[in-house]
mmJSON file of the N, C-alpha and C atoms, coordinates in Angstrom:
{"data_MODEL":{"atom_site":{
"group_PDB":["ATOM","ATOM","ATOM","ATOM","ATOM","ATOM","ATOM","ATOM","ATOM","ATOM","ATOM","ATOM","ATOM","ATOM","ATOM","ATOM","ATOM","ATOM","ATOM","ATOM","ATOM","ATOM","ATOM","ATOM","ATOM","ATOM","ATOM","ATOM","ATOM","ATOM","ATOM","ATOM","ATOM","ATOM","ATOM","ATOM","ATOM","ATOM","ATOM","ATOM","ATOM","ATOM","ATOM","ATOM","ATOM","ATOM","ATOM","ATOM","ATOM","ATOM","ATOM","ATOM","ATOM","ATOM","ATOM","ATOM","ATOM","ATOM","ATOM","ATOM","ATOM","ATOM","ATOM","ATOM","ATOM","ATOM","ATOM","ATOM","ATOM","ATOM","ATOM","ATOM","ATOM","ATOM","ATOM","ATOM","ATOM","ATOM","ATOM","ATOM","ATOM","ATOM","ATOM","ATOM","ATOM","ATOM","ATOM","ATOM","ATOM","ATOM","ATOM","ATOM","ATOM","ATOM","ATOM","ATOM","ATOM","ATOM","ATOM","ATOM","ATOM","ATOM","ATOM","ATOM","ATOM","ATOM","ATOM","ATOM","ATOM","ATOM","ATOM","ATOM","ATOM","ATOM","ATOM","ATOM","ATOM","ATOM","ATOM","ATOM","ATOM","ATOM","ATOM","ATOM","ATOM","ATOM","ATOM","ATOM","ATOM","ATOM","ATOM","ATOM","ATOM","ATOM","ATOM","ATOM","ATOM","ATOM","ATOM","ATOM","ATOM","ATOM","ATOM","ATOM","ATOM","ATOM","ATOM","ATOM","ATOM","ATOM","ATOM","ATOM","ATOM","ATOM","ATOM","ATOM","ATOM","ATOM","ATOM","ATOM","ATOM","ATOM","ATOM","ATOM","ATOM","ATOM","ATOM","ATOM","ATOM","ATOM","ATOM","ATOM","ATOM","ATOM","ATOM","ATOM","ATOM","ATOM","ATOM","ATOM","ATOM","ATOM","ATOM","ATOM","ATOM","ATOM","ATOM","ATOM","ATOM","ATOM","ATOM","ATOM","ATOM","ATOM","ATOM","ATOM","ATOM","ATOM","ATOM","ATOM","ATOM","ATOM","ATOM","ATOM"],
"id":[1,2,3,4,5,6,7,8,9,10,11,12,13,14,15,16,17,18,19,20,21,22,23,24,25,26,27,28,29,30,31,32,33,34,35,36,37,38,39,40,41,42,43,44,45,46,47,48,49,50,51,52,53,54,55,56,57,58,59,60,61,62,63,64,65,66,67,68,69,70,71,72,73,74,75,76,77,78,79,80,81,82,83,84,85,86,87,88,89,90,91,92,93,94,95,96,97,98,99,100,101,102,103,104,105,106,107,108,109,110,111,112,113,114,115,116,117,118,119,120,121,122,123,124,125,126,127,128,129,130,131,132,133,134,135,136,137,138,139,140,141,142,143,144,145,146,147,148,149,150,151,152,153,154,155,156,157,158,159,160,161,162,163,164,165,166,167,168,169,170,171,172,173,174,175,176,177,178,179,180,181,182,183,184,185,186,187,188,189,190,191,192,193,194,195,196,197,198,199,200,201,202,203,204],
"type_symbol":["N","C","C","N","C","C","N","C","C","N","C","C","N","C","C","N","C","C","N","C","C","N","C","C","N","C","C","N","C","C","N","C","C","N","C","C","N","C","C","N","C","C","N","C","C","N","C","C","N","C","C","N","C","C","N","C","C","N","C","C","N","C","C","N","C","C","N","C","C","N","C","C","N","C","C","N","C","C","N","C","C","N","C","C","N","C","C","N","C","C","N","C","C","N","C","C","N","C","C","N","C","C","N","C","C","N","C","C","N","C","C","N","C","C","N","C","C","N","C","C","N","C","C","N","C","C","N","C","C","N","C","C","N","C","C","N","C","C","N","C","C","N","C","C","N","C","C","N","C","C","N","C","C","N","C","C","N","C","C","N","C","C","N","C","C","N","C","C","N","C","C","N","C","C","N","C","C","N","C","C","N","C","C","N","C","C","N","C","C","N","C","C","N","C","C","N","C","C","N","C","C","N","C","C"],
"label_atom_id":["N","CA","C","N","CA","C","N","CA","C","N","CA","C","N","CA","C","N","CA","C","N","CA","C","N","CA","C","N","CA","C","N","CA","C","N","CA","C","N","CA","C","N","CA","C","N","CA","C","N","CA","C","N","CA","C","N","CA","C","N","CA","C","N","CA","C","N","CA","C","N","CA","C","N","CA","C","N","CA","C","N","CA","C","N","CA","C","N","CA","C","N","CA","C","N","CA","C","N","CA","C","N","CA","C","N","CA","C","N","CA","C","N","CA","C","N","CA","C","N","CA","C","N","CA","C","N","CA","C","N","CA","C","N","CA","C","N","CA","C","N","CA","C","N","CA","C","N","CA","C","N","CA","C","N","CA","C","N","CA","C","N","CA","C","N","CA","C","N","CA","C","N","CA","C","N","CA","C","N","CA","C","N","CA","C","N","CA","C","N","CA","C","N","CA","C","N","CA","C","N","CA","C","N","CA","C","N","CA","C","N","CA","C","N","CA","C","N","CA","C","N","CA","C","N","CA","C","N","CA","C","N","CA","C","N","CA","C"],
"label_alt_id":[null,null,null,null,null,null,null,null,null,null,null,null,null,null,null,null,null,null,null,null,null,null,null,null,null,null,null,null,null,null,null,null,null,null,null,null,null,null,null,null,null,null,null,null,null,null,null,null,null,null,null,null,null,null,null,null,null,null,null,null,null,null,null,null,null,null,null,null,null,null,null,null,null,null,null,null,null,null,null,null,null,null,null,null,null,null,null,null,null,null,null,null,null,null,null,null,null,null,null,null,null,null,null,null,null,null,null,null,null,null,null,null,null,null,null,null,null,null,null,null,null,null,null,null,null,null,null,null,null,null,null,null,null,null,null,null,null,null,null,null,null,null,null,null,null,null,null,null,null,null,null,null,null,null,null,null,null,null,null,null,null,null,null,null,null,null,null,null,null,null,null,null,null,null,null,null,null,null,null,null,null,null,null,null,null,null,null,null,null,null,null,null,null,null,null,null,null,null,null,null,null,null,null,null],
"label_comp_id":["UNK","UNK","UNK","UNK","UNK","UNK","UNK","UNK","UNK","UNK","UNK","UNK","UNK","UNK","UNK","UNK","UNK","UNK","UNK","UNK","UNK","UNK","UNK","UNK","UNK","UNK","UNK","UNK","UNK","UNK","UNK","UNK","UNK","UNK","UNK","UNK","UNK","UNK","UNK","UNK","UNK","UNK","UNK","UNK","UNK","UNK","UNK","UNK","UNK","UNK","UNK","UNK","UNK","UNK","UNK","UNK","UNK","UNK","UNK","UNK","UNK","UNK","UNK","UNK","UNK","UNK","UNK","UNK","UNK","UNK","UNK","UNK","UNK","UNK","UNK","UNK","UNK","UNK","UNK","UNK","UNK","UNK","UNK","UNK","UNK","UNK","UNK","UNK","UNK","UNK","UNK","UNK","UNK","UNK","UNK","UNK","UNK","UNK","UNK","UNK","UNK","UNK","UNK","UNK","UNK","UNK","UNK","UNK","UNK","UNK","UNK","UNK","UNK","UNK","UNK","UNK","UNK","UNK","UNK","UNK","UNK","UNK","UNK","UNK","UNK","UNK","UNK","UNK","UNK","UNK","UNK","UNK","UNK","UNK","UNK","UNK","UNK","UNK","UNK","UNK","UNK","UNK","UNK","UNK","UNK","UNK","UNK","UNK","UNK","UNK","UNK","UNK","UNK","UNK","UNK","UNK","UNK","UNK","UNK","UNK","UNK","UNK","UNK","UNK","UNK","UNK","UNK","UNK","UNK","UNK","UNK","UNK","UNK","UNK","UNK","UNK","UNK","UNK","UNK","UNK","UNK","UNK","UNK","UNK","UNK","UNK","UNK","UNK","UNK","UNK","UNK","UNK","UNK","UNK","UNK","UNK","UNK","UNK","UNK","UNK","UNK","UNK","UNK","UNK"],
"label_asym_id":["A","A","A","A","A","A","A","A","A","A","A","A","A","A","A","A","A","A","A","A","A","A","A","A","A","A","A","A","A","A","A","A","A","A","A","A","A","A","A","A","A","A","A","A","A","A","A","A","A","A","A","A","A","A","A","A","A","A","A","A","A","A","A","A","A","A","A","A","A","A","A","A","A","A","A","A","A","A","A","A","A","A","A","A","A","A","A","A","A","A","A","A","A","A","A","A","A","A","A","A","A","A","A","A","A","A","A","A","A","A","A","A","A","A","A","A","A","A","A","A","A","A","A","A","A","A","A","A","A","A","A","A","A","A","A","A","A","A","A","A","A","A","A","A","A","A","A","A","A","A","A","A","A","A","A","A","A","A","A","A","A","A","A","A","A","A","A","A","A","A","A","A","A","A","A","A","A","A","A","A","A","A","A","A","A","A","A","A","A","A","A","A","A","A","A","A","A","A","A","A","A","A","A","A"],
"label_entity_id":["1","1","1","1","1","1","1","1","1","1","1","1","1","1","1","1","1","1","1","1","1","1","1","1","1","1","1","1","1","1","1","1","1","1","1","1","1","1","1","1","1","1","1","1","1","1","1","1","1","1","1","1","1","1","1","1","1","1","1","1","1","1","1","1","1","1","1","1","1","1","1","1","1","1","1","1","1","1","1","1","1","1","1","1","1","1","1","1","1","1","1","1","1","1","1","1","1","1","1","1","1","1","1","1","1","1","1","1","1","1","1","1","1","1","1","1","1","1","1","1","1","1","1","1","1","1","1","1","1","1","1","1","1","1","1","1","1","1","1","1","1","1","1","1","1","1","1","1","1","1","1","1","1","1","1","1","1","1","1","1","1","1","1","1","1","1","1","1","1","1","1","1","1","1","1","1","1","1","1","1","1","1","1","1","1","1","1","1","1","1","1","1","1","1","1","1","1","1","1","1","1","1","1","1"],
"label_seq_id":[1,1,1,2,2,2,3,3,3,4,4,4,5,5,5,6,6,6,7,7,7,8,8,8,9,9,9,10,10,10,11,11,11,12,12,12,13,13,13,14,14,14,15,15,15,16,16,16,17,17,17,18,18,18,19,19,19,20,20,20,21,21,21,22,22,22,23,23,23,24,24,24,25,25,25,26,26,26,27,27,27,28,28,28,29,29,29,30,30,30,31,31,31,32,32,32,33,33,33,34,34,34,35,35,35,36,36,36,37,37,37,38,38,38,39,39,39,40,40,40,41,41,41,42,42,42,43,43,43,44,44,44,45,45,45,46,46,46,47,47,47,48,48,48,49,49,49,50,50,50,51,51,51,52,52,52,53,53,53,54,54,54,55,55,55,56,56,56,57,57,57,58,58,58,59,59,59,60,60,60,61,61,61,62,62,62,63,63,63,64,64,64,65,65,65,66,66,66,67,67,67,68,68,68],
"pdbx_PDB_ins_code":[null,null,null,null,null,null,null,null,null,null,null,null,null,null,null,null,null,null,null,null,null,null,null,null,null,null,null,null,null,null,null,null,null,null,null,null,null,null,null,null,null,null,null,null,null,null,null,null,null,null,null,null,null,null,null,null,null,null,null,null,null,null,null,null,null,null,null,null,null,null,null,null,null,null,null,null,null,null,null,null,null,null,null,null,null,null,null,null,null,null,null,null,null,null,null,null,null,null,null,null,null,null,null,null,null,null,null,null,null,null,null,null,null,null,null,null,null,null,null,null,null,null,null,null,null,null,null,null,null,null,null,null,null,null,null,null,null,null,null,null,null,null,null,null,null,null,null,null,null,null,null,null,null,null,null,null,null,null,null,null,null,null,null,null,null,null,null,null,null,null,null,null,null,null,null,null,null,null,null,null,null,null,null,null,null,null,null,null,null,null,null,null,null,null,null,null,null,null,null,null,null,null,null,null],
"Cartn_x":[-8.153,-8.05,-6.687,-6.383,-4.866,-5.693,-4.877,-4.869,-3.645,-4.116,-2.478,-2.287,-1.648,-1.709,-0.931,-1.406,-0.882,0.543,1.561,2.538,3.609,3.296,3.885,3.092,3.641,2.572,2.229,1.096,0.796,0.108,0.123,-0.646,-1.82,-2.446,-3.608,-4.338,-5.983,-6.588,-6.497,-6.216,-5.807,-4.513,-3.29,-2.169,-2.329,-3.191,-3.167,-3.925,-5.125,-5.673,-4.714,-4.073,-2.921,-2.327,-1.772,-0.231,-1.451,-2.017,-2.656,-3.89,-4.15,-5.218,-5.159,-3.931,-3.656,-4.325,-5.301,-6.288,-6.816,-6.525,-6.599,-8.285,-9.381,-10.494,-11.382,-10.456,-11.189,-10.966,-10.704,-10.769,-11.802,-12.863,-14.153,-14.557,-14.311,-15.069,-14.353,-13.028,-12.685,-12.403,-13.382,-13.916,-14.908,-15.857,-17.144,-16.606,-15.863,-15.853,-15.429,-14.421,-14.04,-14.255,-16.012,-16.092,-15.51,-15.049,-14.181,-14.885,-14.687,-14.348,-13.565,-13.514,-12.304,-11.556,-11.61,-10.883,-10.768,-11.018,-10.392,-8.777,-8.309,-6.654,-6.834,-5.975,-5.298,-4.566,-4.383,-3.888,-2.824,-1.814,-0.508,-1.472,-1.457,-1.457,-3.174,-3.975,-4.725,-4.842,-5.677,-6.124,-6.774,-6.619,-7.363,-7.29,-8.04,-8.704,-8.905,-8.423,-8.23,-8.916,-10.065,-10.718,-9.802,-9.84,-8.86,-9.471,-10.509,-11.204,-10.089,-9.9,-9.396,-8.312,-7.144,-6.005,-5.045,-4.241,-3.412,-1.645,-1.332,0.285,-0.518,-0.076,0.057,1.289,2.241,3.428,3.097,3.589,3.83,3.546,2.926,3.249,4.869,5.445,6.577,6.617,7.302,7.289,7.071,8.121,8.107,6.733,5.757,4.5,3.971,3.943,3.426,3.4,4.202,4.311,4.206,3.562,3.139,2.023],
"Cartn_y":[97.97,96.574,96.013,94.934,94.088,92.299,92.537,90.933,90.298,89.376,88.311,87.097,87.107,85.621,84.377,83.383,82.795,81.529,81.917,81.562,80.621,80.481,79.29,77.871,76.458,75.724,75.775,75.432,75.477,77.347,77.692,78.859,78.891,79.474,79.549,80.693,80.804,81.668,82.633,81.62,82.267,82.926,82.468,83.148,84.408,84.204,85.635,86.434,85.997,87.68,87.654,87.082,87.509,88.63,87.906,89.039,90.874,90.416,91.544,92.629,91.94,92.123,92.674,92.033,92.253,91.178,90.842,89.691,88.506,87.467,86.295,85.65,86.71,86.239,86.488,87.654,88.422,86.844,86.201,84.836,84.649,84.457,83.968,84.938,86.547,87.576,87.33,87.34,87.291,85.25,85.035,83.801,83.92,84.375,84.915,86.374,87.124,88.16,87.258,86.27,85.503,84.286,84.257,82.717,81.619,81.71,80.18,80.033,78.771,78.066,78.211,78.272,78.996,77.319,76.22,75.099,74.854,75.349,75.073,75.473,74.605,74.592,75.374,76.292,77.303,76.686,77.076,76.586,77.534,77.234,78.146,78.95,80.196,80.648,81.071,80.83,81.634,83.04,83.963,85.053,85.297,86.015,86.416,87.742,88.371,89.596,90.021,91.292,91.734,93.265,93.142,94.827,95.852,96.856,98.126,98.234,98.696,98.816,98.03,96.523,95.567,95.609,96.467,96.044,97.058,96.259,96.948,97.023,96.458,96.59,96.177,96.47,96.323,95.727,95.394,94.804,93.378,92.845,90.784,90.002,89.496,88.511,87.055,87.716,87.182,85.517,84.329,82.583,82.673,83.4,83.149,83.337,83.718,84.006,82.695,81.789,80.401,79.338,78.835,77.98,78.7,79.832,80.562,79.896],
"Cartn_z":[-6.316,-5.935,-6.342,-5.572,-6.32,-6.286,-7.39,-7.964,-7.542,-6.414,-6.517,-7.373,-7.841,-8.693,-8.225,-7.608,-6.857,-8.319,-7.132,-7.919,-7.348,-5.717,-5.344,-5.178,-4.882,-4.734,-3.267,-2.481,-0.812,-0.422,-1.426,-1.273,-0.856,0.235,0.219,1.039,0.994,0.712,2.164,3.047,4.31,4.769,3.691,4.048,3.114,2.086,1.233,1.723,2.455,3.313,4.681,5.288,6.4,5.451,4.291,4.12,3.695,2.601,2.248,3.301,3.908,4.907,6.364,6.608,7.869,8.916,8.276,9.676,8.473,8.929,8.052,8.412,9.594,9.747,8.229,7.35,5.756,4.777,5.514,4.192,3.792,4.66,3.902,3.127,3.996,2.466,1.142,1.346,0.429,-0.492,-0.087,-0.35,-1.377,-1.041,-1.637,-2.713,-2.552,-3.457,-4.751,-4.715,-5.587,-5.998,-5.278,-5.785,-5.454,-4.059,-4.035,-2.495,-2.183,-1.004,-0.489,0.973,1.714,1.983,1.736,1.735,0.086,-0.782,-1.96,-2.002,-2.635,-3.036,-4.312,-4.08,-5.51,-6.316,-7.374,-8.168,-8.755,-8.988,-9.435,-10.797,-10.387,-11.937,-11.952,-10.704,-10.179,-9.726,-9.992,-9.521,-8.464,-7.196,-6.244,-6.34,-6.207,-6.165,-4.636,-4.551,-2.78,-3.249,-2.777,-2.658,-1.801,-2.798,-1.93,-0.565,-0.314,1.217,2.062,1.733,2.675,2.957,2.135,1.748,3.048,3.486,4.665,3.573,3.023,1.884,0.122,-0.164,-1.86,-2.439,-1.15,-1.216,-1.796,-3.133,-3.163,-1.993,-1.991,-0.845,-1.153,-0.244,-0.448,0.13,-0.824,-0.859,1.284,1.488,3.419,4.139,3.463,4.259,4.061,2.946,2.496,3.724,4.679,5.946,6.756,6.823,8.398,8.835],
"occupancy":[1.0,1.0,1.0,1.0,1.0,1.0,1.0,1.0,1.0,1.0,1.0,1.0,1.0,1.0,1.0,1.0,1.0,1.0,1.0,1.0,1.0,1.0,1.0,1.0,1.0,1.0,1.0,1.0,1.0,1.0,1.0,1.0,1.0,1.0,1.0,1.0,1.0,1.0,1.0,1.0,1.0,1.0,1.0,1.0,1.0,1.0,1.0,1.0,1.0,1.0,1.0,1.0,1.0,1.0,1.0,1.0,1.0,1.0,1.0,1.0,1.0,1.0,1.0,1.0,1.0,1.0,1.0,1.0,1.0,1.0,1.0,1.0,1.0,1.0,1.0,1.0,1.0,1.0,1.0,1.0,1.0,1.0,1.0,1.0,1.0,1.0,1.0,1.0,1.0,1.0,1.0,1.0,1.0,1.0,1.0,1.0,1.0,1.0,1.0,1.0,1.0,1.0,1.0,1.0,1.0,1.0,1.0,1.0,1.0,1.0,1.0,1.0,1.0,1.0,1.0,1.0,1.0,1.0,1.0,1.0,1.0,1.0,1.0,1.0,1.0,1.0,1.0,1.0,1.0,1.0,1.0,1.0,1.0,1.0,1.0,1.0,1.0,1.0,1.0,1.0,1.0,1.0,1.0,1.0,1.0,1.0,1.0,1.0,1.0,1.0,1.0,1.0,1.0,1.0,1.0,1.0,1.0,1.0,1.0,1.0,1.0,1.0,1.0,1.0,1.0,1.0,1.0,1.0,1.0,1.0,1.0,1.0,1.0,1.0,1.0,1.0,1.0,1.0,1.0,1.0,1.0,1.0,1.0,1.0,1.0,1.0,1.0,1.0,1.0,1.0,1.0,1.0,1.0,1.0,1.0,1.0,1.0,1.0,1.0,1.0,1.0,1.0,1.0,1.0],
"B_iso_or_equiv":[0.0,0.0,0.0,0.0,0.0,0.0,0.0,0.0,0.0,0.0,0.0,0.0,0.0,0.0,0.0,0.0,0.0,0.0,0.0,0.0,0.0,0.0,0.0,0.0,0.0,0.0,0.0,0.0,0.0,0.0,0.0,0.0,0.0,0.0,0.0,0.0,0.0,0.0,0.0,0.0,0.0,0.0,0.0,0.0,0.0,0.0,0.0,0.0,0.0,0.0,0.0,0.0,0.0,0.0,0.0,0.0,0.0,0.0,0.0,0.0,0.0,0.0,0.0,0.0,0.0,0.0,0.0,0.0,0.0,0.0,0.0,0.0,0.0,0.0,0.0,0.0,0.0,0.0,0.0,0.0,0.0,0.0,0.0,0.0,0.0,0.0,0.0,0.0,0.0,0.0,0.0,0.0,0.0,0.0,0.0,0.0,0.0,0.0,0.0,0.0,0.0,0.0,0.0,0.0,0.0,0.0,0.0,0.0,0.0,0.0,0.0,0.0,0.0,0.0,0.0,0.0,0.0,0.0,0.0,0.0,0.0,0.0,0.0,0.0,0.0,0.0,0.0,0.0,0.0,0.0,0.0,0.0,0.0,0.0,0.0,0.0,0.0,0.0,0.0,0.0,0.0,0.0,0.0,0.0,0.0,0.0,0.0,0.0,0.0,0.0,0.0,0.0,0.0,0.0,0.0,0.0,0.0,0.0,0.0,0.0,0.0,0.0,0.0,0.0,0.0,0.0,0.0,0.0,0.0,0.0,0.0,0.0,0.0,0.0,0.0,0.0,0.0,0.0,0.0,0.0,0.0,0.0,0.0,0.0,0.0,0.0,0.0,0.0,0.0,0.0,0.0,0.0,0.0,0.0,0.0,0.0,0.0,0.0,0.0,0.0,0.0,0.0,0.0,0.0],
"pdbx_formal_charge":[null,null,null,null,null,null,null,null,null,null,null,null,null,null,null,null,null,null,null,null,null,null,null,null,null,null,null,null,null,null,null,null,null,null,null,null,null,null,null,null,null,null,null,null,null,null,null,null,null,null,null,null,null,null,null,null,null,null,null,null,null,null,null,null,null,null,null,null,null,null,null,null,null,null,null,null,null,null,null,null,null,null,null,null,null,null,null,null,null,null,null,null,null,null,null,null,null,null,null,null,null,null,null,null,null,null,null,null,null,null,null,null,null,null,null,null,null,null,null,null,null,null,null,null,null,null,null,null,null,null,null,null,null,null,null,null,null,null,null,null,null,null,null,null,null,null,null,null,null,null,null,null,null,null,null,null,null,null,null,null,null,null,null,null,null,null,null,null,null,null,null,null,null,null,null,null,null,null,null,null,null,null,null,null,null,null,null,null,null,null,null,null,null,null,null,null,null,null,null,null,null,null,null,null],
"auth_seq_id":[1,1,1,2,2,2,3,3,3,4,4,4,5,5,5,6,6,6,7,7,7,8,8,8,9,9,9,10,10,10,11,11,11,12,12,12,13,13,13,14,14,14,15,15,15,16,16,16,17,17,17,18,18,18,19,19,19,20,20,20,21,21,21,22,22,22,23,23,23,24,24,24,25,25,25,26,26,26,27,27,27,28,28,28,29,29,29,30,30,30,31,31,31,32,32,32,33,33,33,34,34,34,35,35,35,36,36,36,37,37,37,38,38,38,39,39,39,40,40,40,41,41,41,42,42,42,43,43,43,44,44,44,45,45,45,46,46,46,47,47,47,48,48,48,49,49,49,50,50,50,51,51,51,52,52,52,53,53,53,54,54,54,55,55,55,56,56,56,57,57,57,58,58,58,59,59,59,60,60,60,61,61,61,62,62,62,63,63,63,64,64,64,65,65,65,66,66,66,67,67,67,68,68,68],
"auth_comp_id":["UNK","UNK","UNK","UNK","UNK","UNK","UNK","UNK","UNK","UNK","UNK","UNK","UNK","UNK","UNK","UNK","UNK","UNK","UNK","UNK","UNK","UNK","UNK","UNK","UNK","UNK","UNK","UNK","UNK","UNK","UNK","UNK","UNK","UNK","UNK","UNK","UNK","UNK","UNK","UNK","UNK","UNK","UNK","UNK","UNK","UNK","UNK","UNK","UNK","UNK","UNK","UNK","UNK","UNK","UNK","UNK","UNK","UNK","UNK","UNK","UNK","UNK","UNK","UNK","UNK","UNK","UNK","UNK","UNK","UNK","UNK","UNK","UNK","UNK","UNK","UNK","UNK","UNK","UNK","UNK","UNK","UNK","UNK","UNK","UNK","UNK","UNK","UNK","UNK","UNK","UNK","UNK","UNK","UNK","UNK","UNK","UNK","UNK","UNK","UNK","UNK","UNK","UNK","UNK","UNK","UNK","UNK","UNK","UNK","UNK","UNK","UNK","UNK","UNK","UNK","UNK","UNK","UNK","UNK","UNK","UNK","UNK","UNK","UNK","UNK","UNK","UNK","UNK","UNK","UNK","UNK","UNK","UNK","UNK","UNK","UNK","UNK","UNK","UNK","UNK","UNK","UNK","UNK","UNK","UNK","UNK","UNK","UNK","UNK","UNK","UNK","UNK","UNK","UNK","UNK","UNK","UNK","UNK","UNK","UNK","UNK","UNK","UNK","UNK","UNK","UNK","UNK","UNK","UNK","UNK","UNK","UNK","UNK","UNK","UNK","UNK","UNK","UNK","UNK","UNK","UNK","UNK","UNK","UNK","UNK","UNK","UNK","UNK","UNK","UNK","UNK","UNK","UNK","UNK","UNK","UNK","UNK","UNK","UNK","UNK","UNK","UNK","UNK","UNK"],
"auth_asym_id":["A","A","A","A","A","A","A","A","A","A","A","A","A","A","A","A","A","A","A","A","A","A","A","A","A","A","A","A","A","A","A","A","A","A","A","A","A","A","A","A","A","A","A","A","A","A","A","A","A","A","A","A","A","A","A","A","A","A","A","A","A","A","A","A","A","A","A","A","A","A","A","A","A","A","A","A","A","A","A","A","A","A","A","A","A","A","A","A","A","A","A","A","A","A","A","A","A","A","A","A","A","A","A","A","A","A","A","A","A","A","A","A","A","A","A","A","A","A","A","A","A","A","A","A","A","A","A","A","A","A","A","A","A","A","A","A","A","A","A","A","A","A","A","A","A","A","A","A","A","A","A","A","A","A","A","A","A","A","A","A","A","A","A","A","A","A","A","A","A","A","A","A","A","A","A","A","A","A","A","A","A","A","A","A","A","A","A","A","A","A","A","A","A","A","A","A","A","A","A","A","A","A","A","A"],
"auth_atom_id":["N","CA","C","N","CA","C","N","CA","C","N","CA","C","N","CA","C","N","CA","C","N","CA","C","N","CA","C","N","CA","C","N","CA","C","N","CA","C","N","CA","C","N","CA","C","N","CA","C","N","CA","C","N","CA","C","N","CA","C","N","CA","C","N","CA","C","N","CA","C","N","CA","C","N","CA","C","N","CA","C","N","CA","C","N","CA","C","N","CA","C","N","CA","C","N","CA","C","N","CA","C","N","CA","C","N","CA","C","N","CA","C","N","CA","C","N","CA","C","N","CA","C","N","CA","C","N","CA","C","N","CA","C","N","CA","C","N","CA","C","N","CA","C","N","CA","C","N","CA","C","N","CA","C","N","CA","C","N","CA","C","N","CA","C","N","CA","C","N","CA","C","N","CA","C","N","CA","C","N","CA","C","N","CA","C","N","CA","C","N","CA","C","N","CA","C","N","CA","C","N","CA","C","N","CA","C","N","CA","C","N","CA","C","N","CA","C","N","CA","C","N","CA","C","N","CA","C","N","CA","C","N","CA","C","N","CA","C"],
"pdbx_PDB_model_num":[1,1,1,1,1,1,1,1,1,1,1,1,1,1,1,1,1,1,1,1,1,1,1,1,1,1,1,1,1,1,1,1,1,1,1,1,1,1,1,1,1,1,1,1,1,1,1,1,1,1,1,1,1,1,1,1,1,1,1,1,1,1,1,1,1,1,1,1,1,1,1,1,1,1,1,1,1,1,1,1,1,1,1,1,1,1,1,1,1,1,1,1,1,1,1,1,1,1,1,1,1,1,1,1,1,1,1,1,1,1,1,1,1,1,1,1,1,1,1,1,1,1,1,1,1,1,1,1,1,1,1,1,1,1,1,1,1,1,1,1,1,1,1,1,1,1,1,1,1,1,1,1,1,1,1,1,1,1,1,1,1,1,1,1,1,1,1,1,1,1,1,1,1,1,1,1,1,1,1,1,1,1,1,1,1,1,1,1,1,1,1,1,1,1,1,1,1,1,1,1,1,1,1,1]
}}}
């Protein structure tokens, strides 16, 4: 599994399963794997948790994916 730790502000749960995922429809699972609401706001300095199964890069999600 990878842990992202969200570290910009405007992060959210849908641009982090785009970058890691490949398909930003894995938000809600990965909604529920972590306990959140898929309209909850992150908070800098939060953990999301991305099950290996799901994971298409292991690459950072780099600040430029944030306003996609």
């Amino acid at each position: 599994d990878i842990i992202h730790r969200v570290t910009f502000p405007g992060e959210s749960l849908e641009a982090i399963t785009a970058w890691y995922t490949g398909d930003p429809a894995n938000a809600e699972r990965l909604a529920r794997i972590n306990g959140l609401e898929i309209a909850t706001a992150l908070r800098t300095g939060q953990n999301v948790r991305i099950p290996r199964y799901l994971l298409r890069t292991s690459k950072p999600m780099p600040r430029s994916e944030i306003a996609k």
